[in-house]
N, C-alpha and C positions, 0 to 999 in steps of 0.2 A: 453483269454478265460479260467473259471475255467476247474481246469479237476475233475474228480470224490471224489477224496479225500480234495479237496477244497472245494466243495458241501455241503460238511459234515462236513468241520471244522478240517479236520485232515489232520495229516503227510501224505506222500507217501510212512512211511513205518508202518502205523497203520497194526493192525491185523482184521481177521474177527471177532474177539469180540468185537473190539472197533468200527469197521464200524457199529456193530447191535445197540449197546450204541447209538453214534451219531445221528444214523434215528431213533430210537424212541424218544430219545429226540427233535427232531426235529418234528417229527409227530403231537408230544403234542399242536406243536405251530402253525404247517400249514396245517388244515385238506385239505383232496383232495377239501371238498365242501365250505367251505371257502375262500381259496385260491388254486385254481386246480392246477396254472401253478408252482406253485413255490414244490405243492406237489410231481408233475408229476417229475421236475427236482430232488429231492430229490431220489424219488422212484426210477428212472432209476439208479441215480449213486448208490445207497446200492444196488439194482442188478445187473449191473454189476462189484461192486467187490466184490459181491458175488460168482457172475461165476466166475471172474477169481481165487477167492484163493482156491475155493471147487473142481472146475471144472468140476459141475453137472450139466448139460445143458439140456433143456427138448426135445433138436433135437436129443441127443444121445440114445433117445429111441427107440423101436423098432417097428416103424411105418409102416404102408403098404407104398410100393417103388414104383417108378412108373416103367411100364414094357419096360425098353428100358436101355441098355447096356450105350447112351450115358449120360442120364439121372443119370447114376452113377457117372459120371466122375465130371459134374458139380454140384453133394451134396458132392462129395468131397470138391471142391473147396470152398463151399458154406461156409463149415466146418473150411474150411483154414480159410477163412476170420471171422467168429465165434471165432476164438479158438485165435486167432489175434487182435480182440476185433473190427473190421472196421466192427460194425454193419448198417452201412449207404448201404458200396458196396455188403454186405451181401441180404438187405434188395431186391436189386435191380438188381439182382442175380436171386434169388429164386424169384421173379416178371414174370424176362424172361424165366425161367425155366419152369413156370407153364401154359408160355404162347405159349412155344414149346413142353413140355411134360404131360401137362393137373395135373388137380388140386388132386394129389395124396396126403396120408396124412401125409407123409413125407414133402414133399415140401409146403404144407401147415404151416405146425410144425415152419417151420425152418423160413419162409417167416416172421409167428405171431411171433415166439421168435425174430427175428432180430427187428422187427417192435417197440415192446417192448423196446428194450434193446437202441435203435437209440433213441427212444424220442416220436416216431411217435402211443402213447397210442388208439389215433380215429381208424386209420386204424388197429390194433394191435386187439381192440374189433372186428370190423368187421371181420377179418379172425377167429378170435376165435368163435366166432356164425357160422361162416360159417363151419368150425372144429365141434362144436358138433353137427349142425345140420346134418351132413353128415355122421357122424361115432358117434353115439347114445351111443352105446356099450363101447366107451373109456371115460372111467370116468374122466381119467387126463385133457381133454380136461374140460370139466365142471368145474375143480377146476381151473385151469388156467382163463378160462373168468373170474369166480370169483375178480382175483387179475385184472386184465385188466380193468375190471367196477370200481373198485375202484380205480386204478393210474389214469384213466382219470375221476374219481372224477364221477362219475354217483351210488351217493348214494342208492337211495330205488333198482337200479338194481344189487346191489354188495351187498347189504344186501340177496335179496332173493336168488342174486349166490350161497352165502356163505352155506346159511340153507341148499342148496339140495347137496350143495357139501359135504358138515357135517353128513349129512342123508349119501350121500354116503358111509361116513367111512376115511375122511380125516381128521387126526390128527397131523399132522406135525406139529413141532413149529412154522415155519415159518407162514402157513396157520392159526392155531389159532390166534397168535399172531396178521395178517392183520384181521382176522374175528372181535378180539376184539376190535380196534382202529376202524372197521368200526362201531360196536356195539356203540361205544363213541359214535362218529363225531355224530349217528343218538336220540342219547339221550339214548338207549335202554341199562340202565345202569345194568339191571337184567340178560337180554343173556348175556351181556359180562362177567360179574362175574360168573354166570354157567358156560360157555366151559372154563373160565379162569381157575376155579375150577377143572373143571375136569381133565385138562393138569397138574395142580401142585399134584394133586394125585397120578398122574401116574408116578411122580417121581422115579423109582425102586432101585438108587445107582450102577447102572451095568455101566461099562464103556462106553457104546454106552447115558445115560444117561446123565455120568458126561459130556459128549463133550459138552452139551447142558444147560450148567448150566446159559450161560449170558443169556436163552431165558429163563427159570425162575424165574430169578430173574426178567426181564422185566414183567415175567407175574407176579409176586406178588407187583410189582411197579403197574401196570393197575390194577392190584385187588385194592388194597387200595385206589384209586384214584377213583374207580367208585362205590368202596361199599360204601361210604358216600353218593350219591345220591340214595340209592336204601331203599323203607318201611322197608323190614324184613333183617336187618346187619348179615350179615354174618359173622362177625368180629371177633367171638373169634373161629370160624374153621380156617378161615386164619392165626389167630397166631400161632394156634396149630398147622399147616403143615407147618408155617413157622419153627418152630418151632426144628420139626422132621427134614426139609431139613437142620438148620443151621449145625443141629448133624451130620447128612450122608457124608455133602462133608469137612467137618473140617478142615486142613489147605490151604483148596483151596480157601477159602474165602479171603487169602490174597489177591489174585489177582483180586479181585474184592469190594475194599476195602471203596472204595469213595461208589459204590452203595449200599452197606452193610450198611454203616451209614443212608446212605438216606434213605435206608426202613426203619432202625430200629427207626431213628426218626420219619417217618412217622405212626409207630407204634405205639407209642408212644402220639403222635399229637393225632391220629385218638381217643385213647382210652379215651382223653379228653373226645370227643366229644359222646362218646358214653351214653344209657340210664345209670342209677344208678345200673342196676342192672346189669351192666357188669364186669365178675368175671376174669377177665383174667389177672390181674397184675402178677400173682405168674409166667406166662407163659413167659409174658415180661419181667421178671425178670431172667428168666432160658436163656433167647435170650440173654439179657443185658452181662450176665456171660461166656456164653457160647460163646458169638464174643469177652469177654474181653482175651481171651485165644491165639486169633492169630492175635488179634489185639490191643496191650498192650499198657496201659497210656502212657507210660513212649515217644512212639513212636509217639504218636496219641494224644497229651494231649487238643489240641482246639477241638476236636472231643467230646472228652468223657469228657470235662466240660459242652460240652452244651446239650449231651444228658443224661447226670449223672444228673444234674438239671431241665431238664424238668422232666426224671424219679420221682424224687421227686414231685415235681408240681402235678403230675397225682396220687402220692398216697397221698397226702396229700389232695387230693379233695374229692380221694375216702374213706379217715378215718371219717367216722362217727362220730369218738369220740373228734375230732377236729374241732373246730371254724375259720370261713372263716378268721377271722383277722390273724391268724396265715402260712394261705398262703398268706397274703396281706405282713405280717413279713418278711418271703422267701423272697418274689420278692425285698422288701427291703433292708434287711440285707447282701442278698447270690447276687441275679442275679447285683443288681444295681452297682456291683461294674467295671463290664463290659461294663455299657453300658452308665452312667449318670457318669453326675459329680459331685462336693464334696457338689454342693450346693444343688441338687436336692435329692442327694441321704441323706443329713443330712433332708430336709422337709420332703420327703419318712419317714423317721424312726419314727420323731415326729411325725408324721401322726398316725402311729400303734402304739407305746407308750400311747398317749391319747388313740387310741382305745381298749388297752389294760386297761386301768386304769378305764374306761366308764363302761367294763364287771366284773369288780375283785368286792366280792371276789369269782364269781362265775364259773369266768374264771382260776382260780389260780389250779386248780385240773389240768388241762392239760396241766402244766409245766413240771410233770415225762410223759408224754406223749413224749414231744418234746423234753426229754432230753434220752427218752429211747429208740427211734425211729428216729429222725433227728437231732443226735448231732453237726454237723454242725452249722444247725439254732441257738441250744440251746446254744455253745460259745460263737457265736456272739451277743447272747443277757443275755450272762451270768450277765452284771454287772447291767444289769437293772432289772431283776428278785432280787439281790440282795437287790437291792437299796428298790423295791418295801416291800421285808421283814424290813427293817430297821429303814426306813423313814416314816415320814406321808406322806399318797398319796396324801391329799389337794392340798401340798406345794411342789410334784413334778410336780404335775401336774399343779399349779400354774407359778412353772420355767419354765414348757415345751410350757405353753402359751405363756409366755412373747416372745419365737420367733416366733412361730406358728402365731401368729395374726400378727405380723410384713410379713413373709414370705408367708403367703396366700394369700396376696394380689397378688403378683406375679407368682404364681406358678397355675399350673393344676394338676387334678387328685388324689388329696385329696379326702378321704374318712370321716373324720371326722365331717365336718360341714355337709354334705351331710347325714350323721346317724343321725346326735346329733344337730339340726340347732338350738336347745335353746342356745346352747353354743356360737353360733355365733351372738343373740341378746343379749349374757350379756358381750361378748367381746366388741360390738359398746358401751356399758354403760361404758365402760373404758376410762381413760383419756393417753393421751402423754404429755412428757415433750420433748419438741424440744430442748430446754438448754444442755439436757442429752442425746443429739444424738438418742434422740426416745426410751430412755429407759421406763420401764414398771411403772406405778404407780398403787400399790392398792386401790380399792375402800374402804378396809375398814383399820383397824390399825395391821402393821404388828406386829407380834409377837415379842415378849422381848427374850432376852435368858434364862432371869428369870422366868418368867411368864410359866403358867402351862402348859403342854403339851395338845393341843387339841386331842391327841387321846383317853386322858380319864384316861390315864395311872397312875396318879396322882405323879407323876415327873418334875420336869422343864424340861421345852422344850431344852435347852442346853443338859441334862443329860437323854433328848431319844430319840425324832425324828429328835431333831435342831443338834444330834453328827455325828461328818465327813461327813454331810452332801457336795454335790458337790457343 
């Protein structure tokens, strides 16, 4: 039989950060109304090793007692067995208890926490309705059925728990955090990102604060996850508080290091996605800098390759003064070497090369662009920009055919014939020589080395575009 920390995927000596990590990662994947039973078992074990590493128990509160001296002896006991983790004999305890010393709200408490905590969610609700209906006046009780409606997976009744318990004035992380994921599971991607919001504001840097950081960072993980579904994005206040929080807690981000990238790619991802007129790069960029500080390449280099280059991607889409061919370059020239191989990533390049040579010479102005702003990209396509100065474009672009219409045949996700399809009804006007392994033959008469320069130059074509040529 799994025990609690199996549940979750983890050691028996995880922390309670990493227990809180694990259930909401796990949340994402098994709503309560989805799949209840598998949430309910989840739910139960992140609460009880909750209890046991906090040792915050909501029986230790200070409930009306029942009036009888014996009745004390067995909430000890009840207690033993609680604090022991045997919520089953606990359960069944405080059953008999209530049913020798009447339904006090002590023994009530202790009966729903054990109830909870055993597995037993159905009957856990029931005492907890029975709890607030009795004792109006205890607010904790209302916040509790709250989380109770939702471990047994009874969505629109843990939805409306939630709102009156919130009205209440219940802001705990923990509470937020289950409000939010119930906000998800019901579609209601607008509440969740409000109370989400509001809890990451309230960040203050006080130590009772910092304890609470892995419930922050969860919430700005659900933030980002559920503002893509919402009309009006909230998106560039999240980065800006994301922003202020990465400053506040500074080398403590080590210790949360795996989640740290995953927001900030998410960050990053999301900012794709956003309208044109989202201004927030310079923000992302202060994040990008400001995590490069306690979390250094040199240590982390698969991390901050692949979020260094999406960075890129996202401002290169957002540069107005750059043409999309030149993010199509990026992906070609920079990402592809990661991910393809030598034969796909040589079609990729031919691909944007023609597409480059299609735009010139109107595209030639936003070479100091990409060499003043993404010098990366601009090396790796340093000797082609060269070549373009040197050479007649015809007769490069005539070389880059001869593989190009060979290699397209094979290949997907070519952009060239898809722009330019004339190109591809004067390619089928072409002939093969099978003799010459499929080499290329011109339709019309290749140029002499003698013979004038076609660019006009009034030189031989040896002595200007036909020299060092490739």
């Amino acid at each position: 039989m799994q025990n609690d920390y199996e549940i979750l995927g983890l050691n028996i000596d995880a922390t309670q950060d990493e227990a809180k990590r694990a259930y909401f990662k796990l949340v994402r994947q098994f709503s309560p109304e989805k799949d209840p039973e598998h949430f309910q078992k989840i739910r139960g074990a992140y609460e009880r090793i909750l209890a046991a590493v906090t040792g915050k128990k909501d029986e230790e509160l200070n409930f009306e007692m029942p009036d009888n001296p014996d009745a004390i002896f067995v909430i000890k006991a009840i207690r033993t067995l609680i604090h022991n983790e045997d919520y089953k004999k606990a359960s069944n305890m405080a059953e008999h208890a209530i049913n020798d010393f009447g339904e006090s709200e002590l023994l009530l408490s202790l009966l729903a926490y054990s109830q909870r905590m055993s597995g037993s969610s159905g009957k856990a609700v029931k005492t907890y309705e029975k709890l607030v209906k009795k004792y109006p006046k205890q607010n904790i009780h209302k916040r509790n059925l709250a989380l109770a409606y939702y471990q047994r997976g009874f969505g629109k009744k843990a939805f409306t728990a939630f709102e009156k318990a919130y009205a209440l004035g219940f802001r705990d992380c923990d509470f937020i955090l289950q409000f939010s994921t119930c906000c998800r599971d019901r579609n209601n991607y607008s509440r969740g990102v409000e109370i989400l919001l509001e809890l990451v504001r309230s960040f203050d840097n006080t130590k009772e604060a910092k304890e609470h950081i892995d419930d922050y960072i969860e919430a700005y993980m659900e933030l980002l996850t559920m503002n893509i579904f919402i009309i009006n994005s909230r998106f560039d206040e999240i980065v800006k508080l994301y922003l202020e929080f990465t400053k506040s807690i500074g080398r403590l981000i080590k210790k949360y290091d795996d989640e740290t990238f995953e927001i900030l790619l998410a960050i990053i991802m999301a900012a794709s996605e956003e309208d044109d007129d989202c201004n927030c790069i310079n923000y992302i960029e202060e994040i990008f800098n400001e995590t490069k500080k306690y979390l250094p390449q040199e240590k982390y280099s698969d991390q901050w390759y692949v979020i260094t280059n999406k960075l890129i991607e996202v401002k290169m889409e957002a540069n107005s003064h750059l043409s999309v061919e030149f993010q199509w370059c990026f992906e070609a020239f920079i990402l592809a070497y990661k991910i393809y191989d030598d034969t796909i990533i040589r079609f990729a390049q031919t691909d944007c090369k023609l597409l480059i040579i299609e735009r010139m010479p109107e595209i030639k102005e936003e070479f100091d662009i990409v060499k003043n702003e993404y010098p990366e990209l601009y090396t790796a396509m340093e000797d082609f920009f060269k070549q373009l100065e040197r050479e007649d474009i015809s007769y490069i672009k005539e070389k880059l055919l001869k593989y190009y219409n060979k290699a397209e045949k094979y290949m997907n996700g070519g952009h060239y014939y898809e722009l330019y399809p004339q190109e591809r009804r004067n390619a089928e006007k072409l002939q093969w020589n099978s003799e010459e392994d499929g080499s290329f033959i011109r339709s019309g008469k290749k140029i002499g080395r003698n013979d004038p320069c076609p660019c006009g130059s009034g030189k031989k074509y040896k002595q200007c575009c036909g020299r060092n040529k490739n």
